[in-house]
C-alpha positions in Angstrom: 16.2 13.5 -1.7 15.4 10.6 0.4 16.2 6.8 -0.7 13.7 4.6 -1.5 12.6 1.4 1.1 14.9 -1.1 0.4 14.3 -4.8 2.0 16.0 -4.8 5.6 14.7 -1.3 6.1 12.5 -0.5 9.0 9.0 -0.5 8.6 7.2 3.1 8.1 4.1 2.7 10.2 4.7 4.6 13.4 3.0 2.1 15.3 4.7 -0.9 14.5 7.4 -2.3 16.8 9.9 -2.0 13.7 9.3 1.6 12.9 12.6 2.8 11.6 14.9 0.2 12.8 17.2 -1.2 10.2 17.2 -5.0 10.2 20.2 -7.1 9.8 21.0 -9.7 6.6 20.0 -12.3 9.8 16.6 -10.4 10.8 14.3 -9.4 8.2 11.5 -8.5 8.9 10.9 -6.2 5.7 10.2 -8.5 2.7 9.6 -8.2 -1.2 5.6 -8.8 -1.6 5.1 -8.5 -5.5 5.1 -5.1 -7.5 2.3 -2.9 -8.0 0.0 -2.7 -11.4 2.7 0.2 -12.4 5.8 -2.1 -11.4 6.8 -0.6 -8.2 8.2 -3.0 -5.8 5.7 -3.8 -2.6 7.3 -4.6 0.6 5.3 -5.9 3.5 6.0 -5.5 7.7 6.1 -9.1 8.9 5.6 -7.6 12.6 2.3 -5.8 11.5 1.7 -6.6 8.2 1.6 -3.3 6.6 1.8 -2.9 3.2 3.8 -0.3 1.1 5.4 0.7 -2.0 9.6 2.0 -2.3 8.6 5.4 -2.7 6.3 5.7 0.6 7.6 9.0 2.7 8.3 10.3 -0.9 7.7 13.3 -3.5 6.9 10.3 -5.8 4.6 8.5 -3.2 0.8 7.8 -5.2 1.9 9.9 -8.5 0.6 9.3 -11.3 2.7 11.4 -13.0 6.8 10.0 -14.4 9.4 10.4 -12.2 11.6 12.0 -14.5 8.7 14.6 -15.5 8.2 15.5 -11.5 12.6 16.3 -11.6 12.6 18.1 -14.9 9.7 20.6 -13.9 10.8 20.9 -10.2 14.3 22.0 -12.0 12.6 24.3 -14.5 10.9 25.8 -11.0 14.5 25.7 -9.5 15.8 27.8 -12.5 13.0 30.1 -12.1 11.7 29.2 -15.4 8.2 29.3 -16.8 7.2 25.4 -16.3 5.5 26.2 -20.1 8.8 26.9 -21.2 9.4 22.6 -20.8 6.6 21.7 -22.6 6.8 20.9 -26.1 5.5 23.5 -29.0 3.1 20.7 -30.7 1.6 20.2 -27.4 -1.8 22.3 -27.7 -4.2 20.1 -25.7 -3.9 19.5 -22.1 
């Protein structure tokens, strides 16, 4: 699985100048720029402004649904379980 944006990384728009290019400690041009409504940390290009989230190129990029639910049924899949098998008996209404 792929890491999530840290700050120093290079920026994920393919048109920016930035695109991919790890920064140094000296050059950053990939800064902190608050946290989303669900606490995710936003980052923002200072080269072209773009805006995103730690999880952008991600499985867990704009998902609503828990990280840890995504794992456990992509491990049920893996296992060649039925997903229903994870999901608990006093669960009736989805």
């Amino acid at each position: 699985m792929s890491k999530f944006a840290q700050v120093g990384e290079g920026c994920p728009t393919a048109a920016c100048a930035n695109h991919g290019k790890l920064q140094s400690e000296h050059q950053q041009n990939i800064i902190k720029f608050g946290k989303t409504i669900a606490g995710r940390q936003r980052f923002r290009c200072k080269a072209c402004g773009n805006m995103f989230t730690e999880t952008k190129g991600t499985l867990f990029y704009r998902r609503r649904t828990p990280e840890d639910e995504i794992i456990e049924t992509l491990a049920l899949i893996a296992e060649s379980s039925r997903i229903s098998s994870g999901v608990h008996p006093q669960i009736t209404d989805i």
